[in-house]
Every structure is written in C-alpha cells, then in structure tokens.
N, C-alpha and C positions, 0 to 999 in steps of 0.2 A: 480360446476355442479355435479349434486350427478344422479349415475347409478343406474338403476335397475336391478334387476336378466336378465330379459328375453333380457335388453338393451345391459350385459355383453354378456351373449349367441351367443348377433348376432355380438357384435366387433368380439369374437372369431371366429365364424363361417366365418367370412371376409375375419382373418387373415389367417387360415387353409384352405379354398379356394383353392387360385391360388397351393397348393401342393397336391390337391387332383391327383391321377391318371385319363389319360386324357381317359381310360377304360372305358366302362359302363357297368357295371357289374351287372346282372338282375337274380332276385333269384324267382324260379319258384315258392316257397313253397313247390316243391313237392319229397316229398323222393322216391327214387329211383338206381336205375344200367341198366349198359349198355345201356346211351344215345347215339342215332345218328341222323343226321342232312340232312334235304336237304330243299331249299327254306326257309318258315317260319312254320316247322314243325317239332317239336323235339320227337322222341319215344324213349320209355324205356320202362323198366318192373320195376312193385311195386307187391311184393308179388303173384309172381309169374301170373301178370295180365299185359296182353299192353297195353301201357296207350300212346297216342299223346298230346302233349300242342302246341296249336296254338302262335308263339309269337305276330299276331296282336292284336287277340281278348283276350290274355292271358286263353283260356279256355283250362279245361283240357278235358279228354275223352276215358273211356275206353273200347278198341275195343273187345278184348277176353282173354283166359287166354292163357298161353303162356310164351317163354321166349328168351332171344337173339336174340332181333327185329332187323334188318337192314331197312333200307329205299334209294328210288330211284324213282323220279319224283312223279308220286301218289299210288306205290304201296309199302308196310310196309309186308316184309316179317317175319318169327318165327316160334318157331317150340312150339307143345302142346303137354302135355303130358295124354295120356290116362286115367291112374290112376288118373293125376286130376281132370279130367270133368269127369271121370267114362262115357266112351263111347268107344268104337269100331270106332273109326272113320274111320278103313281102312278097313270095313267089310273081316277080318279074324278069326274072333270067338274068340280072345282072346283083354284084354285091358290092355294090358302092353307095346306095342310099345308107339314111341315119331314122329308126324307126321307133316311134314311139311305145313303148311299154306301163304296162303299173303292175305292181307286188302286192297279191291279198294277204295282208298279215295275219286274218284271222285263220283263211285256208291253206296259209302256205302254199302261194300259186303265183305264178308270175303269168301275167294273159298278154299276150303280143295282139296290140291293135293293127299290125299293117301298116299301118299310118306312118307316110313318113313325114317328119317333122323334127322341131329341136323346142330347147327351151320351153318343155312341158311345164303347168302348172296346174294344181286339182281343188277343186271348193263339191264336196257332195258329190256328184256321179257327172261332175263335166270337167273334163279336162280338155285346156285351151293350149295352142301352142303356135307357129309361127312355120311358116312354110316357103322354101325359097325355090322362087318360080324357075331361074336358073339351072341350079343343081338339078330341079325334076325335069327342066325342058317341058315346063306345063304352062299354057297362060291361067292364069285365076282372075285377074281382076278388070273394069274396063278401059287401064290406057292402054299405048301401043307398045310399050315393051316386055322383054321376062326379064327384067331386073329387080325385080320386087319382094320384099320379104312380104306373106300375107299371114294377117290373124285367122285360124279356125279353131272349131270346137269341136270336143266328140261326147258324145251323150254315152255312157258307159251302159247304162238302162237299157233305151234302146237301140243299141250301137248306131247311132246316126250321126253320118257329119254335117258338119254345117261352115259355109266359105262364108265367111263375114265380108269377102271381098275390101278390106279394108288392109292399108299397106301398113306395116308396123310388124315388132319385132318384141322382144321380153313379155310376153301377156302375164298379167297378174290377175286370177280371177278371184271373184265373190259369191253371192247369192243373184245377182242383178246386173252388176256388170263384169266385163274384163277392160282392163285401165292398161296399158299399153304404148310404148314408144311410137314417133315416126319420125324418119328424115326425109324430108322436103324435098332433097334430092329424087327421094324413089315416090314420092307425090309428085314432084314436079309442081309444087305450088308455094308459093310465100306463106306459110299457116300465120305465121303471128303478125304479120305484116309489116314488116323491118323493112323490105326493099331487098329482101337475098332467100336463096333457097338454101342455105349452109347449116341451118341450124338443124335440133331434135327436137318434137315438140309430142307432151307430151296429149292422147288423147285418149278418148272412151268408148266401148260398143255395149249396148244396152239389151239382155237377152227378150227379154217380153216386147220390146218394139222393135229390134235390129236396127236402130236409129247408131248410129256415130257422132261423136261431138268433139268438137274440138276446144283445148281450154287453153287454148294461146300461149301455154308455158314451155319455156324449154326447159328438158329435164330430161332424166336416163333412168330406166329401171328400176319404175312406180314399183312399191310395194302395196297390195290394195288388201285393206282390212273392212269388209262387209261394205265397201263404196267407199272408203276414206282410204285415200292414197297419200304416201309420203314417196318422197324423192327428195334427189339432191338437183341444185339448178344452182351452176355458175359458186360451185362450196359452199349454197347456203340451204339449208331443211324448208322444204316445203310442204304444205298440208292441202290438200284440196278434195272437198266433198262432191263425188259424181251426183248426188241427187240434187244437193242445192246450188250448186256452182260456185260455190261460196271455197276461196281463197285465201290461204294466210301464207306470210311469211315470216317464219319463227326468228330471223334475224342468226342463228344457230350454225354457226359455221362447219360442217362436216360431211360428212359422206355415208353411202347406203345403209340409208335409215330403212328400219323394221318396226311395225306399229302392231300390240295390241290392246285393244280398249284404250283407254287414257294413258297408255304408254308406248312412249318413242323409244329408241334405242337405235345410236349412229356411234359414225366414230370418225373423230380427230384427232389429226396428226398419230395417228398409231393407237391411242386408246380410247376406252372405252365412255361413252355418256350417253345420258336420258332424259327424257324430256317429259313432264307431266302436265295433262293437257287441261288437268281441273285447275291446277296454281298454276302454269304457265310457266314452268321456272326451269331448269334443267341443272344436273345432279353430276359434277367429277367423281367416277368411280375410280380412277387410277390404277389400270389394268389394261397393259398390252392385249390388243383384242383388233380384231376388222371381220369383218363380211357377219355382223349379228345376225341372229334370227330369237325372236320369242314366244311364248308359249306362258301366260298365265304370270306369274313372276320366275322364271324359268329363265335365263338366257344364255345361249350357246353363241360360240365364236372361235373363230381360229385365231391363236398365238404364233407370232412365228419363231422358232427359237433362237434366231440370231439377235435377237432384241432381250433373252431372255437364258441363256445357256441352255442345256438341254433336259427337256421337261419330260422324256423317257426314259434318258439313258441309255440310249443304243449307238451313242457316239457322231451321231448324223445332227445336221439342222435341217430338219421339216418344220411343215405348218401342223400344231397340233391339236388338236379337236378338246375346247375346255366347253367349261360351265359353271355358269355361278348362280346359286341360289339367295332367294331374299329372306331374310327375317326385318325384326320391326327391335333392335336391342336397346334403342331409347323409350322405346314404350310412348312415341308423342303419335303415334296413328298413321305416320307417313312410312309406307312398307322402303327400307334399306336401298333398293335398287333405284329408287328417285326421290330418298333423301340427300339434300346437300351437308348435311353435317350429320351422319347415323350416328355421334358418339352422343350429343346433346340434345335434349329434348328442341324443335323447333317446329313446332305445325306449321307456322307462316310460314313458313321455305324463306325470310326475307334474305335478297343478294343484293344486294344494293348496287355493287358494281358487276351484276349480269357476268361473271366467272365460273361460276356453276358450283361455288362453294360457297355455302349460308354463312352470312354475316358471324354468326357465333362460333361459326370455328375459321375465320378468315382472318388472317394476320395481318393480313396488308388494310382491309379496312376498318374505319376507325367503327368501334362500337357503341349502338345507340342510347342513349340517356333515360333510363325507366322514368316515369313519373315520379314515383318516390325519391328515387336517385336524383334528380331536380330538386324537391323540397329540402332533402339531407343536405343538400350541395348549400342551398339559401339561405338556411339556418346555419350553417357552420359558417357560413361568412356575414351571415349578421353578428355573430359570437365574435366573432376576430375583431369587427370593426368598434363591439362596444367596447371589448378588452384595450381596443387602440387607443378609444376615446378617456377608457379609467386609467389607465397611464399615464395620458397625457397630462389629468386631470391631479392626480396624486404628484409627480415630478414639475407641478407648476408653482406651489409654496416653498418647496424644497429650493428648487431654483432661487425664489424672491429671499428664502432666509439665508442663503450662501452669499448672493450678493451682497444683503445688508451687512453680516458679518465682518466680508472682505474688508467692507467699508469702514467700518468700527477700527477693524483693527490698524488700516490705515491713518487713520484719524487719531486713533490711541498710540500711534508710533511717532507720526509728527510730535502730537500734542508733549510727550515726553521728551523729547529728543535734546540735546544739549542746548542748542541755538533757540530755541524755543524757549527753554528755561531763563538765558540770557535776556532775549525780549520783553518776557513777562518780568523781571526782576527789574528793569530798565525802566521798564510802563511805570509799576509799581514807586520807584523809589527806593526797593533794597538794597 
C-alpha cells in the first residue's frame, strides 16, 4: 500500500490528536496590553488606543484613545491623556492632565467625567481611581505635603465625587470595598511595623462606613473580587478577605493573579496557572501567557511572541491578545482550566508533590497503590512463596535419592575392584 504526503499528514495528525490539550485556546490576532474580560468582550489598549474584540462575532473595534481600560457589564472605563488627543478635555486652560473616561457599550457613547485621574477601575455605577496631588498641584489629603497618590471615587448615578482621603494607588473596586496599594513612603508611616518606611502595604476603604483598614501585607495591585483580593507579595499568591480579615497564604509562587469565584489565575516564570479555592490545589496549563484577566471560565492574556514566533503573521514581535476556553474532556467534574491532569479522570486533584500536575499524569512522582492493587500485590507473593516452599519440598527426596545412589555406586565400584577381589580370596582361602 504506498502513502502519500498529505495521507501521512493525516495518520499523523490522528496520532497527535487524543494529546492535544483539552484547552481552546483562541488567538485574537491582535497585539496588545492590559486585557480584561466580562461576558464576550475583551478590551485592551494598542498603541495607546481602546480597542474591544467581540469573542462571537470575533470583530475588533476601536473606541478612543486612552489606556488601562477596565470593564463591568456594558461600561469600558480608561483614562486619556491630553497631550495625546491634544485637547483640554477638563476645560482648565491647560492640556497636560490624564482624564478619566468610560464607553456605554450599549449607547455607543464615550461620557468624559472631567476627572482627572489614572488607573481607573469600575464594579456597577462607581468607578474608583487614584489621583496624584503633584501633577494637579491640589492638596487632597491631611499631611503636609502634594506628594501623594490619593484614592477617589465617582458615582456615575449621580455624578458625585468622593476623596477617600486615603494615600494609595491601583484601586480595585467591588460592591463594598475598593482594596488598593500604599507606600509608606507617601504615608510617611511604618504600616506593617518592620522598623522602615520602604515597603507597599497593601490596604482597604469600606463604601457604607469610609472606614480604611489596614492589613499589614505588603503586596502590589490587589485584584479585588466582590471583597476577596489576591496579589502577589514577595512571588508568593496571596488571598485576603476585606470583610473577615482572614489571611491565606497560597504558598504559590507567581505573579498578577486575577480571581473569579473559586478561581485564581497567575502566572510563572512566563506561563500560565490556576489555583482552585474548593481543592486548594493549582493546575499547570503550559501556555505562554502574563497579565491574565477572567471571566466565568473564560481567560484572556497576552503572549509575547518572542517566546513563541509570530502568532499573526505580520513579521513583527508583539504582545498578542490570546484566550482560552474551558471544557471538562475527562468527564471527572473538575472544569479543564483548574484541572491538573484534563486528560485522566481525577476529582481529588491529588499532587502530592505540590507541582501543579496531579499525580496521575506526573512522571516524576511515584504512583499510589489502590487498595485492590495491595491485596493483588499480597496474594501474588503468598503464591510465589508457597510455590518456593513446593519446590523446596519436591527437590528434597530427589536430592536424598542421588546421594544414596552416588553412594551405591561407590561401594559397588570398590566392592568389585581387583584388590578387593584379591582380599576376599585371601580371607577366604581360595
């Protein structure tokens, strides 16, 4: 039977098949930073432009210019910067501030708040952001200098702001709170109580009391999911609940983690992983990926394509705007994206050596002994051992009748022998 090219291609493709990754992993073509996620609408910034990609209709679309887009239900907040649309957007006679914006996706309307600020972030009709006393020449808060990054808020409703007075920078809001950096420096105080002012610590502003708290941690650019914030502190995942106070450390080595419901999503040394907060176990997906965001089982990330050759084809290395979808192709109820082994059924997630690859598909550790596999194991070496014993037992007559024989014949060789003859005839008389 003689193959052709294209006929080899497909054996091949048959046989690499069932190992592909049960991931879908979906390349936008489009280069990019700072993607984030809600329903089926991913934004980012390209050259310093908003840009939305629809995942049904796969269209891209860009809104304004702008940069550090956040998104929430149909509203795509960012902030724009004067100098580069060369306008006054806050009518103060000068075009050097950076002014807060959001995009109604439903109206197709971009609504300029005035506001200047950076590092917008939106949960429902409040976006919070961070204002630096400096750049506006404004004091905000009550110590004595304008070196301050301060948290506020803007009520979209009804357009009211509010100075939380509080020093800090990245706001990440919720329902309840906004969870937020600070350096010690521009507090001018020891928060965690080291004996130095050097460090970032992260803290909280509470909307119903305006109370602020501090949670002793250092850390950089909480992600806060409905009061449950993760960060990275010192490469390692942290969890921390603003309502209870309550503190974990995941032990989880990596960087800007993104949390929804019982799912983490960070990444080390260049790729991508997940952390599941019911098992407690986290998941090697094995995919170039950093700065995640998700969305449901949904997650988006920039590749860069120097780690990966070029993932549009336009002969450039950019960062390119991917996404990977979850299914469940073991069928054991643990959804793909924070399974450690998606090819083999595993519900325990069991890792025995904390690698983020389940035992059952892990090479390097050794695999555990079913019960069954026990008893198979005891009974096959009772069998060996009687077998030893009916061996033993059969080759012990065997042995005693060879001896005796040797013997015999010894005896019966003497006994005839010439000299012997001579003796006996001698004894005898003959």
């Amino acid at each position: 039977m003689r193959y052709t090219k294209a006929g080899a291609a497909l054996v091949l493709l048959l046989i690499i098949t069932p190992t592909i990754q049960a991931l879908e992993i979906i390349n936008t073509n489009q280069a990019g930073e700072n993607p984030k996620i809600y329903g089926d609408i991913i934004v980012f910034e390209q050259n310093n432009e908003i840009k939305t990609y629809n995942i049904r209709n796969e269209q891209t679309k860009t809104i304004a210019k702008g940069n550090n887009p956040a998104i929430f239900a149909n509203k795509i907040v960012f902030q724009t910067s004067e100098k580069q649309v060369n306008e006054d957007l806050n009518n103060n006679g000068q075009k050097t501030d950076t002014i807060i914006q959001y995009y109604d996706l439903k109206n197709d309307k971009i609504i300029n708040t005035e506001l200047a600020g950076e590092n917008p972030t939106i949960y429902s009709n409040k976006i919070a952001f961070s204002v630096n006393e400096e750049k506006e020449k404004i004091k905000l808060n009550n110590d004595e200098d304008k070196e301050d990054d301060i948290i506020m808020f803007y009520n979209i409703e009804t357009k009211k702001l509010t100075n939380t007075k509080a020093a800090g920078n990245y706001p990440s809001t919720g329902p309840e709170y906004i969870i937020f950096e600070t350096q010690e420096k521009q507090q001018e105080y020891d928060l965690n109580g080291d004996k130095d002012k050097e460090d970032t610590i992260i803290r909280t502003y509470q909307y119903s009391t305006g109370g602020i708290e501090n949670t002793f941690l250092i850390g950089s650019r909480p992600q806060n999911d409905k009061g449950v914030a993760v960060f990275s502190s010192n490469n390692e995942i942290i969890i921390y609940n603003a309502d209870s106070g309550e503190q974990t450390k995941t032990g989880l080595k990596g960087q800007n983690p993104a949390k929804y419901k019982n799912i983490i999503t960070y990444t080390n040394k260049g790729k991508l992983y997940t952390y599941n907060l019911k098992t407690k176990t986290c998941a090697s997906l094995d995919i170039f990926g950093e700065k995640p965001a998700i969305f449901e089982s949904t997650i988006v990330f920039i590749t860069p394509e120097q780690k990966t050759g070029d993932l549009n084809n336009n002969g450039k290395q950019e960062n390119i705007i991917r996404m990977l979808k979850s299914e469940d192709i073991d069928k054991d109820g643990v959804p793909d994206i924070i399974d450690n082994c998606m090819e083999v059924p595993n519900k325990e997630q069991t890792d025995t050596d904390k690698d983020c690859i389940g035992d059952v598909c892990d090479k390097e550790t050794p695999k555990p002994i079913r019960q069954e596999e026990k008893e198979k194991k005891i009974i096959t070496q009772e069998k060996k051992e009687k077998e030893k014993t009916k061996t033993r037992a059969t080759k012990a007559p065997i042995i005693t009748i060879i001896i005796l024989l040797i013997t015999t014949a010894i005896f019966l060789i003497r006994y005839f022998s010439p000299r012997q003859r001579r003796k006996r005839k001698k004894s005898f008389g003959f």
